[in-house]
C-alpha positions in Angstrom: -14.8 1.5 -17.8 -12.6 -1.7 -16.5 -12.5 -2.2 -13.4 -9.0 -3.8 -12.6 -7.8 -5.9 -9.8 -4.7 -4.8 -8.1 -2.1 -7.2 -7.3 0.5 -5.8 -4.9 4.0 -7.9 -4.4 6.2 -7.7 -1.8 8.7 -10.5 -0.3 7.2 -12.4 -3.0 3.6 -12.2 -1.7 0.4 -10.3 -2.6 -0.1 -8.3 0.5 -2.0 -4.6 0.7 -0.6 -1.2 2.7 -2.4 1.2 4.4 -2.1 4.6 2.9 1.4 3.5 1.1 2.6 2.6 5.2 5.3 0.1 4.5 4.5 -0.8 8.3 1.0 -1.4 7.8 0.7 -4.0 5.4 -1.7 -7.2 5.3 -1.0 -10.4 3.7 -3.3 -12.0 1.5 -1.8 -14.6 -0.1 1.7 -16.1 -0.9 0.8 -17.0 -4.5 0.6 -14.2 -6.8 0.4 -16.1 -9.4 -2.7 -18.1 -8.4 -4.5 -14.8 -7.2 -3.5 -13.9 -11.2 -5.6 -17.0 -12.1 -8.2 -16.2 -10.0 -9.4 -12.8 -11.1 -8.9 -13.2 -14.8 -11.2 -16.3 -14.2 -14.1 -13.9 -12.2 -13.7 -12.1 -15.7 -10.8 -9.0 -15.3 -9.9 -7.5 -18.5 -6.8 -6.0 -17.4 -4.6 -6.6 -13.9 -2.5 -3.8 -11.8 0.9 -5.1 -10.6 2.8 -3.4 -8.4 6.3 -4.0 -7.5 6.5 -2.6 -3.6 10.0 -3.5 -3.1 10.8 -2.3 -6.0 9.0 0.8 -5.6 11.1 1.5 -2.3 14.3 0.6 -4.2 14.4 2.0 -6.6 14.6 -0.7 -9.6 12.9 -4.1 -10.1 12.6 -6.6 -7.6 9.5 -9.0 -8.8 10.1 -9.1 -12.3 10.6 -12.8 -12.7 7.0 -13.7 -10.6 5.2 -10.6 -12.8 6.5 -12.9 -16.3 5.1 -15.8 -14.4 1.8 -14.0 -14.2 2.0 -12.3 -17.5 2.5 -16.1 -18.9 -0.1 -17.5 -17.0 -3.3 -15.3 -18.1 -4.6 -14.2 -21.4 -5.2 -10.8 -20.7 -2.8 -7.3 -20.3 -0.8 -6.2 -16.9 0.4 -3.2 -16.2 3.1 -2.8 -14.3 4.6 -0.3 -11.4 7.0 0.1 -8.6 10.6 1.0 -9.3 10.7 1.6 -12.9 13.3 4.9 -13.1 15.2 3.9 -16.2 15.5 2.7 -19.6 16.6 -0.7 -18.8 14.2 -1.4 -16.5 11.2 0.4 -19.1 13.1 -2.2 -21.5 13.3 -5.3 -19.1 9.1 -5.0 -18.2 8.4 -4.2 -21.7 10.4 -6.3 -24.0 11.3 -9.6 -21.6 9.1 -9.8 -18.7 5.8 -8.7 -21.4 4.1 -6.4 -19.5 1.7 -4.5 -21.8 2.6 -1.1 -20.3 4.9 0.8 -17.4 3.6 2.7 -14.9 6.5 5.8 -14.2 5.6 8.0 -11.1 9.0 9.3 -9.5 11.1 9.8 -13.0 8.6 11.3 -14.5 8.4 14.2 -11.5 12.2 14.2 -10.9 13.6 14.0 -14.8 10.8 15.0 -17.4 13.0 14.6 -20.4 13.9 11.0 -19.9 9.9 10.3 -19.0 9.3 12.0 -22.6 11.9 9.9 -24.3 10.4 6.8 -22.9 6.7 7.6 -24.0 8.2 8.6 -27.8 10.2 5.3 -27.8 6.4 2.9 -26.4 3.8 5.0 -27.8 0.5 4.1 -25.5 2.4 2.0 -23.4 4.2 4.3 -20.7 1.2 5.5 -18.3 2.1 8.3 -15.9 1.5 7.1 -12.2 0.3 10.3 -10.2 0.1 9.7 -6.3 -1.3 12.2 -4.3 -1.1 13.8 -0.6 -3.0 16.8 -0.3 -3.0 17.5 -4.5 0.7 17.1 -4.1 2.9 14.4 -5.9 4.2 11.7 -3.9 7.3 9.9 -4.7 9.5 6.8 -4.1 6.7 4.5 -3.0 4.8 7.7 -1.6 7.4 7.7 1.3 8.7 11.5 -0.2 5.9 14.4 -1.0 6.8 17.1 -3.3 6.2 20.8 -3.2 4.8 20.0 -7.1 1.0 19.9 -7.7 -0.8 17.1 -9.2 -2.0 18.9 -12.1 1.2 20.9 -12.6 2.9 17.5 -13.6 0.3 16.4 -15.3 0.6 20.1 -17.6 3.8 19.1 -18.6 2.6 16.1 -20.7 -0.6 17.0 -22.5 -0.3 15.8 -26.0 2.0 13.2 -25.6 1.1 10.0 -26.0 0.7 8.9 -22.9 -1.5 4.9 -22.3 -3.2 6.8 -19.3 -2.8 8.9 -16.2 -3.4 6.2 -12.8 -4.5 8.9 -10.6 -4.2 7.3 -6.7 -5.2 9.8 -3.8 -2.5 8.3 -0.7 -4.9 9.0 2.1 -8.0 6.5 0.2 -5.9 4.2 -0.1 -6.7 0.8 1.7 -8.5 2.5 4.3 -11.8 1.1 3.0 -13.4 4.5 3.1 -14.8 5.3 -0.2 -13.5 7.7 -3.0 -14.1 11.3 -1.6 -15.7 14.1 -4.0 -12.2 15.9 -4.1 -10.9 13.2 -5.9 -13.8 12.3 -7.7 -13.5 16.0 -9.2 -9.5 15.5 -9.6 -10.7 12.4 -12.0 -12.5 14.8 -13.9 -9.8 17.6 -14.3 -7.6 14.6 -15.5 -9.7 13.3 -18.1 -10.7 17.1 -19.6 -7.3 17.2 -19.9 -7.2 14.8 -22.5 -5.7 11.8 -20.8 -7.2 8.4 -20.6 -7.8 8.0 -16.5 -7.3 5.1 -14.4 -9.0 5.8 -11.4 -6.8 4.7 -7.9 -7.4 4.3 -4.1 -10.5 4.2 -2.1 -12.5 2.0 -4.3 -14.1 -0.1 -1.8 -18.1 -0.8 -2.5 -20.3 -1.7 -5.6 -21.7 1.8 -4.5 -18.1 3.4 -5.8 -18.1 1.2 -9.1 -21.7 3.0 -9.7 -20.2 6.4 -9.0 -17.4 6.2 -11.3 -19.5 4.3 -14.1 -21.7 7.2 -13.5 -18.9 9.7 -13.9 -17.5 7.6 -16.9 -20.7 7.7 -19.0 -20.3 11.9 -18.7 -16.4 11.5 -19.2 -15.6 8.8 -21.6 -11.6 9.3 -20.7 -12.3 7.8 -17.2 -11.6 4.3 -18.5 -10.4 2.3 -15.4 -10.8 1.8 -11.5 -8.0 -0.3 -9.8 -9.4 -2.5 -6.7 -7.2 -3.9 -4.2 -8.0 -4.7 -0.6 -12.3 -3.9 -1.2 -11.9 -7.2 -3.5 -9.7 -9.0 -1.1 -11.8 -8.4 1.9 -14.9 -9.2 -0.1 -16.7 -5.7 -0.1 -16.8 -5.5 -3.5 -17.7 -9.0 -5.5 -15.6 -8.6 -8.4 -17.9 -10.2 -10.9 -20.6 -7.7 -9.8 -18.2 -4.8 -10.3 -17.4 -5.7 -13.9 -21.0 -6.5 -14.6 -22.1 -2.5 -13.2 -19.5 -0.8 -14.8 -20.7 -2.6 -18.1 -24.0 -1.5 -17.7 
């Protein structure tokens, strides 16, 4: 299981939210591309980018600092936040080199253009699924559905999917922990047959055990994304990497 530093960008900064709250955000650096640096150096195999402004606009806002990230490490970035057509798919995927997409609204709202898009990058479109109360959440989580996690989800067994990032909203940068709701949500993912990235609440080495735990029984839960537990410093990021090798 990788355990994969999130980098979240907004007004050109890393900053984190609280439970997706535009109006509760904390700044923790105006470099992104430094911060890059610094956890490929502590020994990240894979980064999280996500594009907040973006996300709330509706198309691509940081995709010239996400290519100078991409440029300045040696390992894969995935990338979310605003990604609702094929020229933006194109422009993160082709110019910008991002090694996958992360779709969450277009992939509730227009199911045939999500399919087109994973038949046209094989392994490299992953389905972002954020979640309020098992529901989806859209358009940077500021609209819930009346659709259920799993119900989306349904729609795209088989396909070839690079994974499901499964984020439960209310986890999320409160420095709580990953409930057992979720933790079981993880599960129903994976025995669906979709690689799992694990999102939201991950905040102690005692969470990076839990999930390795879970991962050694379910061999499809292969990621957990870290954001402010690695910024605050309640989760050493080396240690993380070196549990969830073990």
């Amino acid at each position: 299981m990788q355990v994969i530093p999130a980098i979240d960008l907004r007004g050109g900064k890393c900053v984190r939210l609280r439970q997706g709250d535009y109006n509760q955000e904390t700044v923790f650096g105006d470099d992104p591309v430094t911060m890059a640096k610094r956890w490929a150096d502590e020994g990240a195999e894979r980064l999280h980018l996500v594009d907040l402004d973006g996300a709330r606009d509706g198309k691509p806002a940081h995709h010239e600092v996400i290519g100078q990230i991409v440029r300045a490490i040696d390992i894969p970035c995935q990338v979310g936040g605003g990604i609702r057509d094929q020229a933006a798919v194109d422009l993160l995927l082709k110019e910008v080199g991002a090694d996958r997409v992360i779709v969450g609204t277009q992939a509730l709202k227009n199911p045939a253009w999500f399919r087109e898009m994973v038949s046209l990058y094989p392994s490299r479109v992953a389905l972002g699924i954020d979640a309020k109360n098992s529901q989806v959440a859209t358009a940077g989580w500021l609209d819930v559905s009346s659709v259920s996690v799993f119900e989306l989800a349904n729609q795209y067994v088989g396909l070839d999917i690079a994974a499901v990032i499964y984020t439960n909203i209310a986890n999320d940068g409160m420095m709580q922990g990953i409930d057992q709701a979720t933790l079981d949500d993880f599960v129903k993912f994976a025995e669906l047959g979709f690689p799992v990235i694990a999102s939201g609440g991950v905040t102690t080495l005692d969470d990076i055990r839990t999930l390795t735990a879970l991962a050694a029984k379910h061999p499809k839960l292969v990621g957990a994304i870290t954001g402010r537990a690695i910024y605050e410093g309640t989760i050493d990021l080396r240690e993380a990497i070196a549990i969830s090798k073990s």
